[in-house]
N, CA and C atoms of all chains as a GROMACS GRO file, in nm:
protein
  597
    1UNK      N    1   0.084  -0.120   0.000
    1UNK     CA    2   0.000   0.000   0.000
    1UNK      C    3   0.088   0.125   0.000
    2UNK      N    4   0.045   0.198  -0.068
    2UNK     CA    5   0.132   0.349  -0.114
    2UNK      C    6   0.119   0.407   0.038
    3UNK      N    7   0.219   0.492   0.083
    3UNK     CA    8   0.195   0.588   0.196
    3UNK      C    9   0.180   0.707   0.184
    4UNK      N   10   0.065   0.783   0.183
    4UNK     CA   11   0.066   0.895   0.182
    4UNK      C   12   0.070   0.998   0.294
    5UNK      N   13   0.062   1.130   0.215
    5UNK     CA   14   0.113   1.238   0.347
    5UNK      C   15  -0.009   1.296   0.341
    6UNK      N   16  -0.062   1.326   0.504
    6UNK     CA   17  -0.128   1.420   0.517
    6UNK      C   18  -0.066   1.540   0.595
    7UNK      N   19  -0.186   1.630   0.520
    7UNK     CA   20  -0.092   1.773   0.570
    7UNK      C   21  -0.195   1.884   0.627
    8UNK      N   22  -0.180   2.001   0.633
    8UNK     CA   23  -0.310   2.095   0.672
    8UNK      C   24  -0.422   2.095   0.626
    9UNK      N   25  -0.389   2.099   0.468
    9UNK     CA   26  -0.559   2.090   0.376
    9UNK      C   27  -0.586   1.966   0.429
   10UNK      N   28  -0.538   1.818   0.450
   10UNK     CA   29  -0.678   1.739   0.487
   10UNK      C   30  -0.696   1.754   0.638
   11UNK      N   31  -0.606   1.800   0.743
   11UNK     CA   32  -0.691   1.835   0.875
   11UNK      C   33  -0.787   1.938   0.815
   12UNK      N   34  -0.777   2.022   0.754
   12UNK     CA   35  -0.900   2.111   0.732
   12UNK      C   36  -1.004   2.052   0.731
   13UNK      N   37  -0.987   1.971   0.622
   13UNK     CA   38  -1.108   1.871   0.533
   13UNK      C   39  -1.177   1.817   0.656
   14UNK      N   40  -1.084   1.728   0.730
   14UNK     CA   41  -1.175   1.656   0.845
   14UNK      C   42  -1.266   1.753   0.933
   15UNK      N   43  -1.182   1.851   0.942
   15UNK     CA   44  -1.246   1.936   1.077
   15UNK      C   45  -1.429   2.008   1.018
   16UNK      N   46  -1.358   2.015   0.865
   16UNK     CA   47  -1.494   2.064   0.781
   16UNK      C   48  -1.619   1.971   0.769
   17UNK      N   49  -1.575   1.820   0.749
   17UNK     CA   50  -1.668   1.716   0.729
   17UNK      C   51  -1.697   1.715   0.863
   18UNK      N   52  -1.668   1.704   0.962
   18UNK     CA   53  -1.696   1.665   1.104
   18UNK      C   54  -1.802   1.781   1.188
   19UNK      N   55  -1.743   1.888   1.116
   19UNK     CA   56  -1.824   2.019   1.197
   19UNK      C   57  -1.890   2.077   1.125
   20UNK      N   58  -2.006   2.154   1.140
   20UNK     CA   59  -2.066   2.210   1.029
   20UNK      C   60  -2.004   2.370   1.062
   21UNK      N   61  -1.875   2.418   0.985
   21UNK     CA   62  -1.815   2.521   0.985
   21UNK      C   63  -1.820   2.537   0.831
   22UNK      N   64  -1.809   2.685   0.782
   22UNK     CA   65  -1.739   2.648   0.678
   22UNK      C   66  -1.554   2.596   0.641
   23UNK      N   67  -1.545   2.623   0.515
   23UNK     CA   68  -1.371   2.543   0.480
   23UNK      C   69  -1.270   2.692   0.509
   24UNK      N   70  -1.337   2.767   0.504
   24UNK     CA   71  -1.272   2.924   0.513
   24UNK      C   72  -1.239   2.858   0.695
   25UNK      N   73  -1.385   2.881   0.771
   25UNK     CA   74  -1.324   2.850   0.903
   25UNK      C   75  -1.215   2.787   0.940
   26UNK      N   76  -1.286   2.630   0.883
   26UNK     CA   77  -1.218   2.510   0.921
   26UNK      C   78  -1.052   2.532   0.919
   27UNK      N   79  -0.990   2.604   0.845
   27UNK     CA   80  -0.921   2.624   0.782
   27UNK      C   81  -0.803   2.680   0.870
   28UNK      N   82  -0.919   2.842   0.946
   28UNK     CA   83  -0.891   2.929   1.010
   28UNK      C   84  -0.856   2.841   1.164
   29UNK      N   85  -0.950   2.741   1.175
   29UNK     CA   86  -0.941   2.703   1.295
   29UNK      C   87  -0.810   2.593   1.315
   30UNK      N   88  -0.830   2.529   1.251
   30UNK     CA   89  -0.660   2.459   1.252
   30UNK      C   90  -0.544   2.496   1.234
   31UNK      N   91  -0.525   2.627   1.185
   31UNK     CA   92  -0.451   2.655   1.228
   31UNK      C   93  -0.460   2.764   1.308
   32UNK      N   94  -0.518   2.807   1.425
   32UNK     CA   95  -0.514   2.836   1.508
   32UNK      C   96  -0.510   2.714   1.650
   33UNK      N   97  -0.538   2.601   1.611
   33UNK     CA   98  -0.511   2.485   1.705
   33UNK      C   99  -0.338   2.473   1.712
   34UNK      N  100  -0.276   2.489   1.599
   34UNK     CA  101  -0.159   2.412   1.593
   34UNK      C  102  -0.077   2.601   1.629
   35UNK      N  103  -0.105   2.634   1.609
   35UNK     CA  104  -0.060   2.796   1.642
   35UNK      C  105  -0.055   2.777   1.819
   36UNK      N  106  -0.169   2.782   1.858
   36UNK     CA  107  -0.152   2.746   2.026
   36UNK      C  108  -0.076   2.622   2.053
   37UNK      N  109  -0.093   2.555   1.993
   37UNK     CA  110   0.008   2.465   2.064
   37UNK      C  111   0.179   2.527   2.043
   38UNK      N  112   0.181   2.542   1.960
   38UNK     CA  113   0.337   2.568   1.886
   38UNK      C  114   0.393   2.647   1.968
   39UNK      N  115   0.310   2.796   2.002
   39UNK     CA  116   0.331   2.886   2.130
   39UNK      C  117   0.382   2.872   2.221
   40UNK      N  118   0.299   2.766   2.277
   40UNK     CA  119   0.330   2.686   2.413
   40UNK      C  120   0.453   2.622   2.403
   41UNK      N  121   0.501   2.546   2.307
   41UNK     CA  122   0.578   2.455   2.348
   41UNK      C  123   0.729   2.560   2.332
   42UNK      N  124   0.670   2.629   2.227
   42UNK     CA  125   0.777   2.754   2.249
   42UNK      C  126   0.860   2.807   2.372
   43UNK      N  127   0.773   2.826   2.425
   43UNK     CA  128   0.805   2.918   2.516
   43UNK      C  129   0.858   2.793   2.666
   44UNK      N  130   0.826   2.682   2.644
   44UNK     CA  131   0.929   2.561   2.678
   44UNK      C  132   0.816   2.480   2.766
   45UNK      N  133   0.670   2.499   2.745
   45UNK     CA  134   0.537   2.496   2.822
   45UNK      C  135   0.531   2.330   2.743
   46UNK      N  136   0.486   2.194   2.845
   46UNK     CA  137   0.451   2.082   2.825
   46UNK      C  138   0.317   2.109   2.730
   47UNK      N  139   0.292   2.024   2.635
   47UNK     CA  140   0.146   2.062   2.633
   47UNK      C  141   0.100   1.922   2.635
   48UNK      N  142  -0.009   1.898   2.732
   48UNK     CA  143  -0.080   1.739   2.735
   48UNK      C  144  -0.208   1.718   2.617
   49UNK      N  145  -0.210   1.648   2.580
   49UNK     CA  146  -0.349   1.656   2.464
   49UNK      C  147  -0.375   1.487   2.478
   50UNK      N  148  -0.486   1.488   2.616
   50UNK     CA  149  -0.501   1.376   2.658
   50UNK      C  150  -0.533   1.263   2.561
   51UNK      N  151  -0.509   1.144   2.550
   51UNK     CA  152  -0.528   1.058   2.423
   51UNK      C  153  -0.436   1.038   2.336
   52UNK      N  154  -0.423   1.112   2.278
   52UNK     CA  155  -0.297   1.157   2.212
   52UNK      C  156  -0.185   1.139   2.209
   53UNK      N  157  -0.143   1.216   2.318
   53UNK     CA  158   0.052   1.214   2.360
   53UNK      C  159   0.010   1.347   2.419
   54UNK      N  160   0.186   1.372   2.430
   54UNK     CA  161   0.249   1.529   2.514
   54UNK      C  162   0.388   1.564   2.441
   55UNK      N  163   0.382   1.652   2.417
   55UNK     CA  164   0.466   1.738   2.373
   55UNK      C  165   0.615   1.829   2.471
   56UNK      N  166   0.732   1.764   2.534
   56UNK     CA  167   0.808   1.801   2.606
   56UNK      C  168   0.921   1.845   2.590
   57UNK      N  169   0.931   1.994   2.636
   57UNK     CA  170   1.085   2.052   2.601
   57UNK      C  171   1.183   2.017   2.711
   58UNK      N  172   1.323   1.968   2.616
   58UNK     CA  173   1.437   1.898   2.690
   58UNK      C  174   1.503   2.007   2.685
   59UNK      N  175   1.584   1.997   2.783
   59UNK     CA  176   1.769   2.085   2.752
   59UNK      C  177   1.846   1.997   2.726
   60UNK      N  178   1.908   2.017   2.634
   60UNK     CA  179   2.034   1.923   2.596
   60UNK      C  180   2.163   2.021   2.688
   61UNK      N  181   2.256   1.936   2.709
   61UNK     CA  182   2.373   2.017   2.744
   61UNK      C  183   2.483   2.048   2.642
   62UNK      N  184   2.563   2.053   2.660
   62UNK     CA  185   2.679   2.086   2.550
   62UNK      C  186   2.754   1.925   2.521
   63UNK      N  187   2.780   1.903   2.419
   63UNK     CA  188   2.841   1.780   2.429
   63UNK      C  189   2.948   1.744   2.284
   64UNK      N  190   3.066   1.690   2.317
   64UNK     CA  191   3.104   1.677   2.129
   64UNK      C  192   3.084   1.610   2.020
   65UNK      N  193   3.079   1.680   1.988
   65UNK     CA  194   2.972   1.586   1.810
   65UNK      C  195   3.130   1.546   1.712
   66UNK      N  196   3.062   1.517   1.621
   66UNK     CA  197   3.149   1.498   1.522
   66UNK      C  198   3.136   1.470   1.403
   67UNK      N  199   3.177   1.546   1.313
   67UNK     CA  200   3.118   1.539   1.162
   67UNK      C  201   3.133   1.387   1.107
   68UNK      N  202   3.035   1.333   1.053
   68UNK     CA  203   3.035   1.195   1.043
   68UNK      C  204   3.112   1.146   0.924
   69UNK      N  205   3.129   1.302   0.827
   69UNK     CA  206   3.169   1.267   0.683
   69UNK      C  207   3.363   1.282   0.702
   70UNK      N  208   3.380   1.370   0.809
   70UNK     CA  209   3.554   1.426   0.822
   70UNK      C  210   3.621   1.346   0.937
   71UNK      N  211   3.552   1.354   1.033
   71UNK     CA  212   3.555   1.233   1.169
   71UNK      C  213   3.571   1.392   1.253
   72UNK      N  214   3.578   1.528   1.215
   72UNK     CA  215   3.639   1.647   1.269
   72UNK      C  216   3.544   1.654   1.410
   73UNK      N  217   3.602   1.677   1.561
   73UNK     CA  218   3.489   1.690   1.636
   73UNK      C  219   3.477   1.871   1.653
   74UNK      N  220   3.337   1.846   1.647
   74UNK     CA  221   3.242   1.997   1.649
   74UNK      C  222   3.149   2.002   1.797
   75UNK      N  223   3.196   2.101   1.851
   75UNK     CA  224   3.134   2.142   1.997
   75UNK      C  225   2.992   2.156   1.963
   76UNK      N  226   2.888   2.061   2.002
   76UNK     CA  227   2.738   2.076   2.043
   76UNK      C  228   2.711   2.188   2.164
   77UNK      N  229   2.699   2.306   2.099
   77UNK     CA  230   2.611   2.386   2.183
   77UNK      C  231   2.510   2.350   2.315
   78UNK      N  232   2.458   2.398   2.391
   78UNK     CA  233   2.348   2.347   2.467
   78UNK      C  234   2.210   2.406   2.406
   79UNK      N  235   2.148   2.289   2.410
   79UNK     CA  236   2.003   2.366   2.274
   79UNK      C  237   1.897   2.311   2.387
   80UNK      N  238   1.802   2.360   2.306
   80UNK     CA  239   1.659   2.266   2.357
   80UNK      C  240   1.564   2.227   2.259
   81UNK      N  241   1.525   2.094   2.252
   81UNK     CA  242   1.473   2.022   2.196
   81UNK      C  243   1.342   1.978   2.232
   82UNK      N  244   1.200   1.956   2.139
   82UNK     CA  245   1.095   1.944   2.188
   82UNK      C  246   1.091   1.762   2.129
   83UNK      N  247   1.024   1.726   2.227
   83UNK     CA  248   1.004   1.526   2.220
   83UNK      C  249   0.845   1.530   2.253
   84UNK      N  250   0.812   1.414   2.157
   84UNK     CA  251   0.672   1.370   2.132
   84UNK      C  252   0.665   1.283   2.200
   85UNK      N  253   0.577   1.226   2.350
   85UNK     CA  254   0.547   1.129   2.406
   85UNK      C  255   0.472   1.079   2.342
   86UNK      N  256   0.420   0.969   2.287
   86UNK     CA  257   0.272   0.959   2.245
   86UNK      C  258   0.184   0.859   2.362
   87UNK      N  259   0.069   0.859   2.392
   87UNK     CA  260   0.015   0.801   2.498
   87UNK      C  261  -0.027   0.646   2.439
   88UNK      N  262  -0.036   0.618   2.566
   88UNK     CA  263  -0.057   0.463   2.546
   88UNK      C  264  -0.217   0.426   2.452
   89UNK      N  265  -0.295   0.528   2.453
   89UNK     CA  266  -0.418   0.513   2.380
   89UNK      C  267  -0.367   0.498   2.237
   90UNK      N  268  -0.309   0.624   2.222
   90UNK     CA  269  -0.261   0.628   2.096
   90UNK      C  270  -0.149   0.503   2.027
   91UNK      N  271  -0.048   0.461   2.096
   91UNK     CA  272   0.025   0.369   2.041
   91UNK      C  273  -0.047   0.219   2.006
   92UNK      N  274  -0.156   0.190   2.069
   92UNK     CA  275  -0.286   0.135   2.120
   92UNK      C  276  -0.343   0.094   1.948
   93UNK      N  277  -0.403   0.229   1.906
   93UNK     CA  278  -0.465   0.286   1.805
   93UNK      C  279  -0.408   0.249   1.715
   94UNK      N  280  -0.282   0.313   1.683
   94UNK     CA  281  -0.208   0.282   1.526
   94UNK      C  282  -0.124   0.124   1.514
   95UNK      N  283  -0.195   0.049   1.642
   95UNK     CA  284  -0.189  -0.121   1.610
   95UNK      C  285  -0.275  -0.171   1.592
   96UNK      N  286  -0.374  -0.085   1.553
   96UNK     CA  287  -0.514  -0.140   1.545
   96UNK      C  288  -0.597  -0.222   1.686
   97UNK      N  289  -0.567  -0.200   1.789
   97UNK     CA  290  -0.657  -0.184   1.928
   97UNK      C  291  -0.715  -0.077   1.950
   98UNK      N  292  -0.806  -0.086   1.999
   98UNK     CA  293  -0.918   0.040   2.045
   98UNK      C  294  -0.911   0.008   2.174
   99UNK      N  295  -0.835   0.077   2.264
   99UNK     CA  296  -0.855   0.099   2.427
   99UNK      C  297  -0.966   0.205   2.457
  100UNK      N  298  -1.033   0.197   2.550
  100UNK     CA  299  -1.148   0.310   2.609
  100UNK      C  300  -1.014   0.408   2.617
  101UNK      N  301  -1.083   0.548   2.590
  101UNK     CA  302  -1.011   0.673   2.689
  101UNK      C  303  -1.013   0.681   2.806
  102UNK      N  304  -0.887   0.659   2.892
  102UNK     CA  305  -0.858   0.700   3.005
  102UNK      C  306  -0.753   0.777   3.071
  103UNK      N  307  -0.751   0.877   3.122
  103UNK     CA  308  -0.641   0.933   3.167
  103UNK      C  309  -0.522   0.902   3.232
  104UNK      N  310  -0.457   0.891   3.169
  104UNK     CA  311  -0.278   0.856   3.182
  104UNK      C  312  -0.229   0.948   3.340
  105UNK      N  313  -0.003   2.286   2.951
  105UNK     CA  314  -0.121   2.325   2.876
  105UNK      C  315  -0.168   2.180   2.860
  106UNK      N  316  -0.301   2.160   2.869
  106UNK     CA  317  -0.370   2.032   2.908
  106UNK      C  318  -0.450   2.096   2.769
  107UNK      N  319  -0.578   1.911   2.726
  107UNK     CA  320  -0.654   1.963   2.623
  107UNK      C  321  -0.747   2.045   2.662
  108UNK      N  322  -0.813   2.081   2.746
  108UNK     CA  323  -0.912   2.119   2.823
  108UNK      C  324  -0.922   2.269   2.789
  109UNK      N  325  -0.738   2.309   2.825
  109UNK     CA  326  -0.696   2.456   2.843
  109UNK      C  327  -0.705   2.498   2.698
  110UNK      N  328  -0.651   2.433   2.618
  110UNK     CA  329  -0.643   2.449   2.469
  110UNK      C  330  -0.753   2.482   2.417
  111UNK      N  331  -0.880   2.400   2.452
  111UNK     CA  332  -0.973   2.381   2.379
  111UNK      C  333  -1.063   2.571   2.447
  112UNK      N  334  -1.017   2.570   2.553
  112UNK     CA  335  -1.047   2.713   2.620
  112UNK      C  336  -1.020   2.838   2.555
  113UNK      N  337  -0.861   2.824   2.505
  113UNK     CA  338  -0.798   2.932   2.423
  113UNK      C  339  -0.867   2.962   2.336
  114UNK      N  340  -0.932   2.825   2.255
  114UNK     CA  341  -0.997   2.841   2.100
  114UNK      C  342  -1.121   2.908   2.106
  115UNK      N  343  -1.169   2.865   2.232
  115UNK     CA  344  -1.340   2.949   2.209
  115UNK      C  345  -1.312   3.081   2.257
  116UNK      N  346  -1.217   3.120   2.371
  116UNK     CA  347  -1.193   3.240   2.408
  116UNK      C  348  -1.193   3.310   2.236
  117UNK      N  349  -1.055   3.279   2.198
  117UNK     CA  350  -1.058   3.377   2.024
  117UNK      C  351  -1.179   3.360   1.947
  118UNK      N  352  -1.270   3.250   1.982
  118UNK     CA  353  -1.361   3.227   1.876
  118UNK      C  354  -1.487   3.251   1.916
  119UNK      N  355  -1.525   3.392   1.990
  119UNK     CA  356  -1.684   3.363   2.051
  119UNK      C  357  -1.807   3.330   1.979
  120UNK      N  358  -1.770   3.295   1.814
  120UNK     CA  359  -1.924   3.273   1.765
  120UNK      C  360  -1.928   3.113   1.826
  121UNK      N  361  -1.836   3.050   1.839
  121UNK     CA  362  -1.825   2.895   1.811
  121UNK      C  363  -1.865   2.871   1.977
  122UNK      N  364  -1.904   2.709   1.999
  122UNK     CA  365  -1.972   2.702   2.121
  122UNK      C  366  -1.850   2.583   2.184
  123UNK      N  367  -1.868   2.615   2.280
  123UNK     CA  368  -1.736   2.545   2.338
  123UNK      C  369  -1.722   2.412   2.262
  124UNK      N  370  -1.845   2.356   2.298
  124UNK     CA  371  -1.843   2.201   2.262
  124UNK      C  372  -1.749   2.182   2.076
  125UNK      N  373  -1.819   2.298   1.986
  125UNK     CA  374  -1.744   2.278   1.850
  125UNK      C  375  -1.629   2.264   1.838
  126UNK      N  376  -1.579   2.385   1.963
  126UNK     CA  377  -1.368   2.363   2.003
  126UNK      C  378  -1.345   2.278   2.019
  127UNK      N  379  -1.390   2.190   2.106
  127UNK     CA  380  -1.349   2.049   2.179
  127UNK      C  381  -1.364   1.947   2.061
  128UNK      N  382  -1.462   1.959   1.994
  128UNK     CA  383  -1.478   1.883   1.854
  128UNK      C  384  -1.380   1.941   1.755
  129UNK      N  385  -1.302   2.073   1.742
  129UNK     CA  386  -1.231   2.064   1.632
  129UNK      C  387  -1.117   2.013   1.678
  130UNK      N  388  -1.090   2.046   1.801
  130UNK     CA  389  -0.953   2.003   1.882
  130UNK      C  390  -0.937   1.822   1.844
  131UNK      N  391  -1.048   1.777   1.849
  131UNK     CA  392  -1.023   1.653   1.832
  131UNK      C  393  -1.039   1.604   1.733
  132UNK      N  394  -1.103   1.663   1.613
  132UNK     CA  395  -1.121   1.592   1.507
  132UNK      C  396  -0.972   1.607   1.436
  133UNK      N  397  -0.863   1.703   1.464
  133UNK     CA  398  -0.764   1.703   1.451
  133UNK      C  399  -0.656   1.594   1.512
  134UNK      N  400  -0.686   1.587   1.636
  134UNK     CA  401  -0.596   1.443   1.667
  134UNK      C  402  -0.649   1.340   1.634
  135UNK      N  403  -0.790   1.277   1.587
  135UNK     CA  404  -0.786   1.200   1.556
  135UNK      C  405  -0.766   1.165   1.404
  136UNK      N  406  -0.784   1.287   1.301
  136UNK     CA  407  -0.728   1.268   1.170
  136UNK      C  408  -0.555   1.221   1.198
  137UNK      N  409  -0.510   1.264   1.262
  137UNK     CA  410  -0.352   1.249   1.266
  137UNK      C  411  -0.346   1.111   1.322
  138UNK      N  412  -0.434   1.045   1.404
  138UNK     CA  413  -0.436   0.951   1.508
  138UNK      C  414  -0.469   0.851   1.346
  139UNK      N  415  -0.569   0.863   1.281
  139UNK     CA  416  -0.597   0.743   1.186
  139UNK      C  417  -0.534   0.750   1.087
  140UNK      N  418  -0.457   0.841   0.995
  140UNK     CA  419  -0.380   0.863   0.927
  140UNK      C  420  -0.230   0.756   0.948
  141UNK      N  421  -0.154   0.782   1.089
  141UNK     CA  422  -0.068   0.716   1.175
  141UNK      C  423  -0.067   0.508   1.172
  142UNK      N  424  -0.288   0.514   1.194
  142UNK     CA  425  -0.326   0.421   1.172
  142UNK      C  426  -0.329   0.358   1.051
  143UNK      N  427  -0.305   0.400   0.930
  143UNK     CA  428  -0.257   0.368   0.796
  143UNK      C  429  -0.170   0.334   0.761
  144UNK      N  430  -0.057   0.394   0.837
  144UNK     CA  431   0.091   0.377   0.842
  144UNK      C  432   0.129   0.491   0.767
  145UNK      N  433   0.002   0.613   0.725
  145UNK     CA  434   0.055   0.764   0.639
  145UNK      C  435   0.150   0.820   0.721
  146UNK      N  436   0.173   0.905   0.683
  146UNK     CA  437   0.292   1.030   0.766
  146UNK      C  438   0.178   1.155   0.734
  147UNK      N  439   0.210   1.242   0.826
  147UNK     CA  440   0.144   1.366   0.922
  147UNK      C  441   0.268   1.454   0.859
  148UNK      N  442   0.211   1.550   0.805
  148UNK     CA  443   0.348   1.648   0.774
  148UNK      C  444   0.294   1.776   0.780
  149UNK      N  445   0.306   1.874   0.912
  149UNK     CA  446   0.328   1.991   0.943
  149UNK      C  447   0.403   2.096   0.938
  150UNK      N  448   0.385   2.172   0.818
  150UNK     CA  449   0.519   2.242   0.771
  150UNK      C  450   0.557   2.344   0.921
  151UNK      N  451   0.672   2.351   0.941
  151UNK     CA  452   0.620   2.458   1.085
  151UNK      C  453   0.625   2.437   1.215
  152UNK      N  454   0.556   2.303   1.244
  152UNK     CA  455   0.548   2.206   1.300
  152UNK      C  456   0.613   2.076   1.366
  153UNK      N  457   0.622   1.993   1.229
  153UNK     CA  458   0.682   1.919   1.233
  153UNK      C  459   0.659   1.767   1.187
  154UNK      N  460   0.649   1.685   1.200
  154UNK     CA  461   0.628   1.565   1.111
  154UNK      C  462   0.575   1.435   1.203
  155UNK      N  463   0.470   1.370   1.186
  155UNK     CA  464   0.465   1.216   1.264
  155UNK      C  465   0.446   1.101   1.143
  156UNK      N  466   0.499   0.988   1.199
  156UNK     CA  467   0.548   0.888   1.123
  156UNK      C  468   0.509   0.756   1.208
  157UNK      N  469   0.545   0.649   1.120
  157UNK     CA  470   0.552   0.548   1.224
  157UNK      C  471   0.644   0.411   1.190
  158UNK      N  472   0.718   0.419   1.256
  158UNK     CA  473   0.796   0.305   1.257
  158UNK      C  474   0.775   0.153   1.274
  159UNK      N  475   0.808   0.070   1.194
  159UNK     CA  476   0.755  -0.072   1.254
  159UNK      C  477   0.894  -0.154   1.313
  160UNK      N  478   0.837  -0.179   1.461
  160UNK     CA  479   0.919  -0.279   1.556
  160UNK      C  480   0.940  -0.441   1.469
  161UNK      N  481   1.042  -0.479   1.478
  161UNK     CA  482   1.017  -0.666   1.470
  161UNK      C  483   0.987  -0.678   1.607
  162UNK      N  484   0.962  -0.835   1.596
  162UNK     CA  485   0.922  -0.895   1.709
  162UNK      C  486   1.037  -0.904   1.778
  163UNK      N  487   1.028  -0.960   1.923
  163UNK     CA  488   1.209  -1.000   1.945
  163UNK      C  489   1.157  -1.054   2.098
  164UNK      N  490   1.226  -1.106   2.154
  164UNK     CA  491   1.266  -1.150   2.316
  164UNK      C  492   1.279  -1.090   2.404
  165UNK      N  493   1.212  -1.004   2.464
  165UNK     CA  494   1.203  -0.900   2.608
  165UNK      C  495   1.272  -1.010   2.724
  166UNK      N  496   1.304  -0.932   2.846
  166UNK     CA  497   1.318  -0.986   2.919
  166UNK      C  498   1.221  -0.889   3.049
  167UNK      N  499   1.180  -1.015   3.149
  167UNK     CA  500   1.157  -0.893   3.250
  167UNK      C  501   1.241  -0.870   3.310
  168UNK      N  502   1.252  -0.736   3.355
  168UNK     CA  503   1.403  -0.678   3.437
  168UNK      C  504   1.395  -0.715   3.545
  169UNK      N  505   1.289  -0.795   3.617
  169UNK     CA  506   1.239  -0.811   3.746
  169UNK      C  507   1.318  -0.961   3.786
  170UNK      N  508   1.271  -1.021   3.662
  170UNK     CA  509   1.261  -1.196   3.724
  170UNK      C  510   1.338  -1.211   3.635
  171UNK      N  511   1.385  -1.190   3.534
  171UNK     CA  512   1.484  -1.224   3.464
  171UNK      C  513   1.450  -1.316   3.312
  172UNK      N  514   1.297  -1.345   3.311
  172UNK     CA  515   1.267  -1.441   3.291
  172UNK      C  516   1.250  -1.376   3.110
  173UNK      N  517   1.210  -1.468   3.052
  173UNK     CA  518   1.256  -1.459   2.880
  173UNK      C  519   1.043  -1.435   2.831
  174UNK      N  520   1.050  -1.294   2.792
  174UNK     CA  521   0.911  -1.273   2.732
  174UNK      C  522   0.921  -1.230   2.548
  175UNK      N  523   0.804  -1.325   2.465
  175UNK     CA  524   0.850  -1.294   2.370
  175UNK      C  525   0.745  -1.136   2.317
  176UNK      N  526   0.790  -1.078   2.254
  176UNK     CA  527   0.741  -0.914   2.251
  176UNK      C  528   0.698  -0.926   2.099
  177UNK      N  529   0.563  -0.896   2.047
  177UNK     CA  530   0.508  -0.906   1.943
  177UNK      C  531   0.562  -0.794   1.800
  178UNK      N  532   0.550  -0.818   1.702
  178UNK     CA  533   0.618  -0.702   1.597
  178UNK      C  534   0.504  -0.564   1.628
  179UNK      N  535   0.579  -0.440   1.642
  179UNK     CA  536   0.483  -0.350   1.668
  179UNK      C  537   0.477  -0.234   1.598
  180UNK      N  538   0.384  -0.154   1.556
  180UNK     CA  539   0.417  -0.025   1.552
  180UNK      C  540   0.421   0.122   1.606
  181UNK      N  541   0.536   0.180   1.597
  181UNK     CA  542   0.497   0.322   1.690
  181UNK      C  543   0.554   0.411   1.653
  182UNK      N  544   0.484   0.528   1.681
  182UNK     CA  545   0.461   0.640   1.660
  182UNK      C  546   0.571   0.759   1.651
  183UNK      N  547   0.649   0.794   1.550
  183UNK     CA  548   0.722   0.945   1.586
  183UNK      C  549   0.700   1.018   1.564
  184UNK      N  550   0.791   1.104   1.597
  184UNK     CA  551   0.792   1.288   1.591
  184UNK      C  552   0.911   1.339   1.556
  185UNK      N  553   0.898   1.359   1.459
  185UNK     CA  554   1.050   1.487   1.429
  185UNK      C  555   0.987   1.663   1.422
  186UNK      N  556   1.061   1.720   1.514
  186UNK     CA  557   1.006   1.865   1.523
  186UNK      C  558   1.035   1.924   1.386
  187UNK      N  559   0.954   2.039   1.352
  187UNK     CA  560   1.000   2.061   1.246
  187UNK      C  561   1.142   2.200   1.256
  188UNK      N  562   1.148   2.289   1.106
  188UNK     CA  563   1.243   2.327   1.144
  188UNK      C  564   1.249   2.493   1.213
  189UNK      N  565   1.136   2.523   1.209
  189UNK     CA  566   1.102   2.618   1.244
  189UNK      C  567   1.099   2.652   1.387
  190UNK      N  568   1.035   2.524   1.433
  190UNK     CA  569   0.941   2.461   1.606
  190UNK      C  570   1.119   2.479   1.658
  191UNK      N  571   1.258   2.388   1.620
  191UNK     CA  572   1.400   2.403   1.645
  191UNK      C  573   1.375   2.541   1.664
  192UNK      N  574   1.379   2.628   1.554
  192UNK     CA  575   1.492   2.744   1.608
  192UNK      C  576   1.403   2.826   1.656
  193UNK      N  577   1.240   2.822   1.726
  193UNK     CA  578   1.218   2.886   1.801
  193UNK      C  579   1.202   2.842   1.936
  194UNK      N  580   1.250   2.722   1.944
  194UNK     CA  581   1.321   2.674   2.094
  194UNK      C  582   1.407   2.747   2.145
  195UNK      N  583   1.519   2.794   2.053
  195UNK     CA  584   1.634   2.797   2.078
  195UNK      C  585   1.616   2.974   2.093
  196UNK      N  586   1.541   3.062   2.047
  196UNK     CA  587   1.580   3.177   2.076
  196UNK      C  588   1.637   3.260   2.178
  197UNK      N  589   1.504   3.209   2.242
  197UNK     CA  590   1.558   3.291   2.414
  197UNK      C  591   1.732   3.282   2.460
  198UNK      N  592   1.731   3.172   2.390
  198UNK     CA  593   1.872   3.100   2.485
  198UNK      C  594   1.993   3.152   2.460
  199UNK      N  595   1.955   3.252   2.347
  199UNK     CA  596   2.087   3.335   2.247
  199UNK      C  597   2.115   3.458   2.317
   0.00000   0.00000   0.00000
């Protein structure tokens, strides 16, 4: 089976078939969902989206890297990095089990 | 930020819409991404960032407890690569 990508236009689509908004809204409204989230995680804020997963900003520390193509080592900065938990409903789901929703 | 709070933000900006529609768009969004995932599609959020899903083989767990030999079924699960944008506005403050 081919894999395809979904992207904003079909969250639109769903949010449009599902709700009686229009596609202008629908449109408007997803991305204003993914806008608040993005915010949040910005600014280094967990975000829980029960069912789902959680969204968590790490600090990395400084550490040495090394170019994989020269072997040259290159000083890793200290950054921060955002990690996708996904919840047990969800990992659940994309094996094809249906667990009830319950809070993690 | 919990879904609850989220779904709060949206009707706050959105006073024609009734709470309940937020909570319904909030979710008709994770679950398009949630059954999509379930396809084995990829989720691609320019901005954002990307979900995918990887498939496990099966293999031989052990429990860390008893020591004892469990066999662990082929699975699939779920990633996330941030995108590249979501990176370097992690990183601003920190400059």
């Amino acid at each position: 089976m081919a894999q395809k990508t979904i992207t904003r236009a079909e969250l639109s689509e769903a949010v449009y078939q599902k709700i009686g908004l229009s596609r202008t809204e629908s449109a408007a409204l997803v991305e204003l969902v993914l806008r608040e989230i993005s915010d949040c995680i910005a600014q280094g804020q967990t975000v829980k989206l029960s069912s789902f997963g959680s969204f968590v900003v790490r600090d990395k520390g400084q550490r040495i890297g090394r170019n994989p193509k020269t072997g040259i080592e290159v000083p890793i900065e200290p950054r921060r990095v955002m990690v996708f938990k996904p919840s047990n409903i969800l990992k659940a789901r994309i094996n094809g089990i249906d667990i009830a929703d319950e809070d993690e | 930020m919990i879904k609850s709070e989220l779904v709060q933000k949206i009707a706050d900006k959105y006073p024609e819409l009734y709470q309940r529609d937020a909570e319904n768009v909030v979710n008709a969004i994770l679950d398009e991404i949630t059954q999509a995932l379930a396809r084995g599609d990829r989720v691609e959020i320019r901005g954002f960032g990307a979900f995918s899903v990887k498939k496990r083989d099966a293999r031989i767990g052990r429990n860390p407890r008893t020591g004892e030999h469990v066999p662990v079924a082929e699975k699939v699960v779920p990633v996330f690569k941030a995108g590249k944008e979501m990176r370097q506005r992690l990183n601003l403050a920190a400059e």
